[in-house]
N, C-alpha and C positions, 0 to 999 in steps of 0.2 A: 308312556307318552304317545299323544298322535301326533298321525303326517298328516298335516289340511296343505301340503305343497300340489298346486294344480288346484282347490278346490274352490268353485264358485262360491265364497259368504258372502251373505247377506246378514245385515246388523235390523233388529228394528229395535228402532228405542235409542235418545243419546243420551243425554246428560250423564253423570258420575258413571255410572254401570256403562252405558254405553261407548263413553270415551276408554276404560279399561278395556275392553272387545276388541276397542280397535285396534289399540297398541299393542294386544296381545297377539294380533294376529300379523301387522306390521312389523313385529319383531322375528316371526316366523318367515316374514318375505310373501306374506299372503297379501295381497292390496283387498278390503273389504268394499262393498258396495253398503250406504249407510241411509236408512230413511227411516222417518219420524213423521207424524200426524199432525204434530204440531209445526206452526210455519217459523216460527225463532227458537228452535228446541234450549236450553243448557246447554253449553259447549262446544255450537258449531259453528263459533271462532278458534276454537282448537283445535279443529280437522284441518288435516293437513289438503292443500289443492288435490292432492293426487287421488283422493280419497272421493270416489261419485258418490251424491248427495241428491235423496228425493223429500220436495219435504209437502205437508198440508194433506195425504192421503197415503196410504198403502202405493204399490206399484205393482199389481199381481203379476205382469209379467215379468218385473224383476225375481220373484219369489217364485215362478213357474221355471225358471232359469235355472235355479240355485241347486248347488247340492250340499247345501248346509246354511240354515237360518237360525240366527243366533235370536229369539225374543225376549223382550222386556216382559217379565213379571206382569208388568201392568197388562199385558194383551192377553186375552182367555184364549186357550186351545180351539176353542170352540169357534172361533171369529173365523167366515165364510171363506178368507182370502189364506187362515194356516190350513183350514180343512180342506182345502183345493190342493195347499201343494202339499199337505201329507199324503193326499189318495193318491196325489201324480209322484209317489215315491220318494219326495224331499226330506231330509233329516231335519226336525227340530230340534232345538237345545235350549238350554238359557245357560248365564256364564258361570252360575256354579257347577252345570256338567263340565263346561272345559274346564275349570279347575281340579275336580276330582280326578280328572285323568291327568293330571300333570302334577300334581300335588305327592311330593315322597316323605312328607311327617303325618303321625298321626295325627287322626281328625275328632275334634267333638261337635258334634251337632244337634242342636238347641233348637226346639221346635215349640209352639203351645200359643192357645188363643192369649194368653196374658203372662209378663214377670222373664218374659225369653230376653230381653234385653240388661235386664240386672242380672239372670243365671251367665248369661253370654259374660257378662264384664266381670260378673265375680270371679269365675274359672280364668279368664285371662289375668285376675290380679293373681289370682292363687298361684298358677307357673310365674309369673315376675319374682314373686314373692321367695320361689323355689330357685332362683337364678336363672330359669330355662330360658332360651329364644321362643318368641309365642307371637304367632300372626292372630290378629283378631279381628272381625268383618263380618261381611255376610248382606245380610238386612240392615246393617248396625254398620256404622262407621266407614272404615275403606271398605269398596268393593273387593271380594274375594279376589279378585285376578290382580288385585293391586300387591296381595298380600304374597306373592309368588317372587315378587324383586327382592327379597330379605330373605336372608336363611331364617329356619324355624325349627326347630323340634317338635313343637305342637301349635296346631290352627284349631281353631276356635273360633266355629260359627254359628251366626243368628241365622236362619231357615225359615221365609214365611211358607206358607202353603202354596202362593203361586211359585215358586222358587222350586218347591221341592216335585210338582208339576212334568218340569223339565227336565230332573234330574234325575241320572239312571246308573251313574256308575259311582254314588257315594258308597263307602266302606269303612263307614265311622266307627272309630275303638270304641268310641262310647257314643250313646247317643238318645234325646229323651225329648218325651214331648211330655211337660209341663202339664197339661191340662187342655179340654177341648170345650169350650162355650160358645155360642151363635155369634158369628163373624161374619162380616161379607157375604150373606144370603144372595145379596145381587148378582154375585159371580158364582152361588153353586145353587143353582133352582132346584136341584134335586133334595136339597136341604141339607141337615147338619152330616148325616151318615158318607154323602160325596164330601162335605168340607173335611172329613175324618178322615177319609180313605186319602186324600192329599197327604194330610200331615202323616197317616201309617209308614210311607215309601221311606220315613227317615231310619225306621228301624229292619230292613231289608235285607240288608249285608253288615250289619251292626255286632260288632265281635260281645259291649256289655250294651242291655236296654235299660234304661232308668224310667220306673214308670210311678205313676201317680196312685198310692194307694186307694185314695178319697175319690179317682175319678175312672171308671168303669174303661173310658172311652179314650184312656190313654196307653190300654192293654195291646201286647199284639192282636193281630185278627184273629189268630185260632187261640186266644189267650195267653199267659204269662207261662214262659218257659224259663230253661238253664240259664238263661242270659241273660234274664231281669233280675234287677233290684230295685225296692221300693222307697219309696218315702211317702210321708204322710204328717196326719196331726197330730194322732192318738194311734197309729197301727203303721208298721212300714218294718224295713229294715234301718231305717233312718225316720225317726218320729221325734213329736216334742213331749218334752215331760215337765210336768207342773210339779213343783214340790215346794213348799213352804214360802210363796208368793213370790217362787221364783220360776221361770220358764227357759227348761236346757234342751240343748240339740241332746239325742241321743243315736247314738250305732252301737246295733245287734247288741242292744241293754248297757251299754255303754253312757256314762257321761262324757261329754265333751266338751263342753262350752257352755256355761250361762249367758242367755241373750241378754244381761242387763251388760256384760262387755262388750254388744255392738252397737253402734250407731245408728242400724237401721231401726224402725219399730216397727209395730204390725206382723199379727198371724201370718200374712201373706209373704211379708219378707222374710218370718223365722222359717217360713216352709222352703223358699225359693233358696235360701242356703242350703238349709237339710240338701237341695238338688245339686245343687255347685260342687257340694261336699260330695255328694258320692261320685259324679263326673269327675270331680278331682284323683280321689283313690282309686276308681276305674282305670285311669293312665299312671298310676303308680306315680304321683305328686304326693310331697312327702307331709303326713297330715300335720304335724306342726306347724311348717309352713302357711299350710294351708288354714289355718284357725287364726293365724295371725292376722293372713288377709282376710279373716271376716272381721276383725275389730275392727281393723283399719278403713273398710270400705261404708263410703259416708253416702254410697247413695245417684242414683243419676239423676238428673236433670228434668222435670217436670213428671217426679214417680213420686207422690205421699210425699213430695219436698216441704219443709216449713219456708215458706215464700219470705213472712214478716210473723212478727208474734210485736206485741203490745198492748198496753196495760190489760195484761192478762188475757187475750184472745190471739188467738192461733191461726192466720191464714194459711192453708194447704195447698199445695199445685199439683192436683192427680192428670195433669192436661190428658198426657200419655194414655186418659184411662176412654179410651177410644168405643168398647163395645160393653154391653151388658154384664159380661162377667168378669171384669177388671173393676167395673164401680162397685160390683160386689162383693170381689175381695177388699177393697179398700172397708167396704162398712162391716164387713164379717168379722163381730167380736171387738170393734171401733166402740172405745169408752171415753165420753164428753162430760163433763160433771154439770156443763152449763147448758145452754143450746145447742144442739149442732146443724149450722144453717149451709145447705149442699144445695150445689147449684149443679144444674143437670141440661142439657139442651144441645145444639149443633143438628146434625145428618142421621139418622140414625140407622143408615145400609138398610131399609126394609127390614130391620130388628123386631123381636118381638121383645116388649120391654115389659111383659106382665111379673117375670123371675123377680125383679126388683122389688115388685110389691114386698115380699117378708122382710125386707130391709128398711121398710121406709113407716115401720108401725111404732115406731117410739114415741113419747109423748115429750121428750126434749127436741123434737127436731122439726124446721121449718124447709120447707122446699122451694126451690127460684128456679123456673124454667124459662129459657130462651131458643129463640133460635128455629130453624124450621123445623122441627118435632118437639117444640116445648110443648104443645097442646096436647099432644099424646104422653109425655110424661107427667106432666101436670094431673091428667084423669087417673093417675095410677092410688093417687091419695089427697081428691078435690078438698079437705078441708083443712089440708098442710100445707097447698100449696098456691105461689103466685107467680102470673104468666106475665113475662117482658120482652119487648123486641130483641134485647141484645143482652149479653153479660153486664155491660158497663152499668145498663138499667138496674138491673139486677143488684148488684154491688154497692150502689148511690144508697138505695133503700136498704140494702141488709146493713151498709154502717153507722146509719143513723138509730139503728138499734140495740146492736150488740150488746157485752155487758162481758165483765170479767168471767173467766171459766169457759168462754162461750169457744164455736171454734167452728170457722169458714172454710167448707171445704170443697174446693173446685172438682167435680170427679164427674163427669160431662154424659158418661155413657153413649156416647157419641161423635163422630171422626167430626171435624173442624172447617169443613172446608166451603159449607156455604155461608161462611161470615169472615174466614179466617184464613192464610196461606199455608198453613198446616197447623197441629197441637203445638209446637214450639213457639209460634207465635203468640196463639192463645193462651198460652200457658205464661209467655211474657207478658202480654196484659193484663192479667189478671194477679201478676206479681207486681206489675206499676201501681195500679190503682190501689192494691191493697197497702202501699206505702204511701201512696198520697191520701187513698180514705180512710186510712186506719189509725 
């Protein structure tokens, strides 16, 4: 554990993550210094008086002060005002470093451009399942520091790339990065190999690595050692195996579970258990347990969700499905007997969205693009597809034609936020409509 007793913090960033900073350091008897960019942050009606407050810009001479600055994820290393006070010798962190030093259960830590937040919740159901105390957070739900007021036997964390950035003293029992597809370009100009080498820091001090057989770039740097275990489709240590129109989890030639006993559906989801599953027997969770909680687990919240199904047509809520190779797992090996009419549009982070093309060649399928890069998804397959200002556009005409067997499927390939206040939202609209037009 550390002593920050005497030490100058500074907070940048409030809302949820932010407001745990504080307390965690007010519990310590640390008073923080707290400022945000923004002029009415989240939660600073919950800052106590005692607590100075800068808000509408940076404060560099507060951060040339400090000898320890706590950042938000959301600020790049690279902003002129951290690269001033790192040269002038200021510690940065973000609050998953102070967690790792304070944190005495083992740790799982869940990395990957896509499916990190259903691997994150399966593994936490899997320990409930097993009886054990289990903090679960991160990226996903309470902020890690929150998870520190509860005893635990094992924490279970979501990990984005800017998170893992800041963090230097993780020492996960287990720990994997899912897969690595073009994300966030805007925040790594150097391109995918920099967005890599973020998510690599999760496997550093990592006692098992869980790696992605199907994806090169999910490997250590100097490639897979003693500590890796794999999963995959068709190759892994944990693979799927087809057998007589049936598709089973397998370990080390192992059957273990037929996926017609879960809930979830989709190649994507049968793989993102295979991953949960070996995290799980990584921390020695007892695997009965642990199969139980995949039957039982229905799924989260704007992931391949069925929004509404009626007279035979299926609307889908992939909101969550935020970057290029999340829409792609959702259409990879996707079987529609009818139409399958995919709406695709929003932000699309300086994406290249050409990858989509080998998805988007079926002759069952019409395309609806909206939003500020509709016109760039639209060109990927001009004679499947049609351009609308907005979803709602979009949706008005695709109900007017459907047809039983048919099946709507929201999977955006793109973050939400020049139309929307995040993919939950959108993902809520497009589960309204689909009940009022369907």
């Amino acid at each position: 554990m550390a002593d920050y007793q005497g030490k100058k913090v500074v907070i940048i960033g409030l809302g949820l993550t932010g407001q745990s900073c504080v307390d965690f350091f007010l519990a310590r008897g640390v008073t923080p210094r707290v400022m945000d960019t923004r002029v009415v942050p989240p939660g600073l009606n919950k800052l106590p008086s005692s607590v100075e407050c800068w808000l509408g810009s940076l404060n560099d001479h507060w951060l040339l002060e400090a000898d320890l600055i706590v950042a938000s994820p959301g600020l790049a290393l690279t902003h002129p005002s951290l690269m001033d006070a790192a040269d002038a010798g200021v510690e940065i962190v973000g609050d998953i470093e102070l967690f790792c030093r304070e944190a005495q259960a083992p740790i799982v830590a869940i990395t990957g451009s896509n499916g990190k937040s259903t691997v994150t919740s399966l593994v936490g159901e899997m320990a409930k399942a097993a009886g054990w105390q289990v903090g679960v957070g991160g990226n996903i739900g309470l902020p890690a520091l929150s998870l520190l007021e509860q005893p635990a036997q094992l924490y279970v964390l979501e990990l984005s790339s800017f998170q893992l950035e800041t963090t230097s003293s993780l020492k996960a029992a287990a720990a994997t990065i899912l897969n690595v597809t073009e994300d966030h370009m805007d925040r790594y100009p150097l391109g995918m190999q920099q967005y890599r080498a973020a998510k690599l820091r999760i496997y550093e001090q990592a006692t098992v690595c869980v790696v992605n057989a199907d994806d090169a770039m999910t490997m250590p740097v100097r490639g897979a050692d003693k500590r890796c275990v794999s999963f995959g489709v068709d190759v892994g240590d944990y693979h799927l195996n087809h057998q007589q129109g049936s598709i089973w989890l397998r370990v080390n030639g192992e059957k273990v579970l037929n996926t017609d006993e879960m809930t979830l559906v989709g190649q994507h989801n049968f793989t993102n258990a295979l991953a949960a599953l070996a995290l799980a027997d990584a921390v020695g969770l007892p695997r009965n347990t642990s199969l139980q909680a995949l039957t039982a687990f229905t799924g989260l919240a704007h992931r391949f969700q069925l929004a509404y199904e009626h007279n035979g047509v299926r609307w889908i809520n992939d909101s969550k499905a935020t970057n290029v190779g999340s829409t792609e797992a959702a259409l990879n090996g996707l079987q529609v007997k009818g139409t399958l009419w995919l709406l695709l549009g929003g932000d699309g982070k300086s994406a290249d969205f050409s990858p989509l093309s080998r998805f988007l060649q079926a002759d069952n399928l019409q395309i609806y693009c909206f939003g500020r890069d509709g016109a760039a998804l639209a060109a990927l397959r001009p004679e499947k597809a049609v351009q609308t200002a907005t979803l709602a556009d979009a949706m008005v005409k695709i109900a007017a034609q459907v047809q039983p067997g048919d099946m709507v499927l929201l999977s955006p390939a793109c973050a939400s936020l020049d139309q929307f206040k995040n993919f939950e939202q959108r993902g809520d609209v497009f589960t309204q409509l689909a009940k009022e037009l369907g």
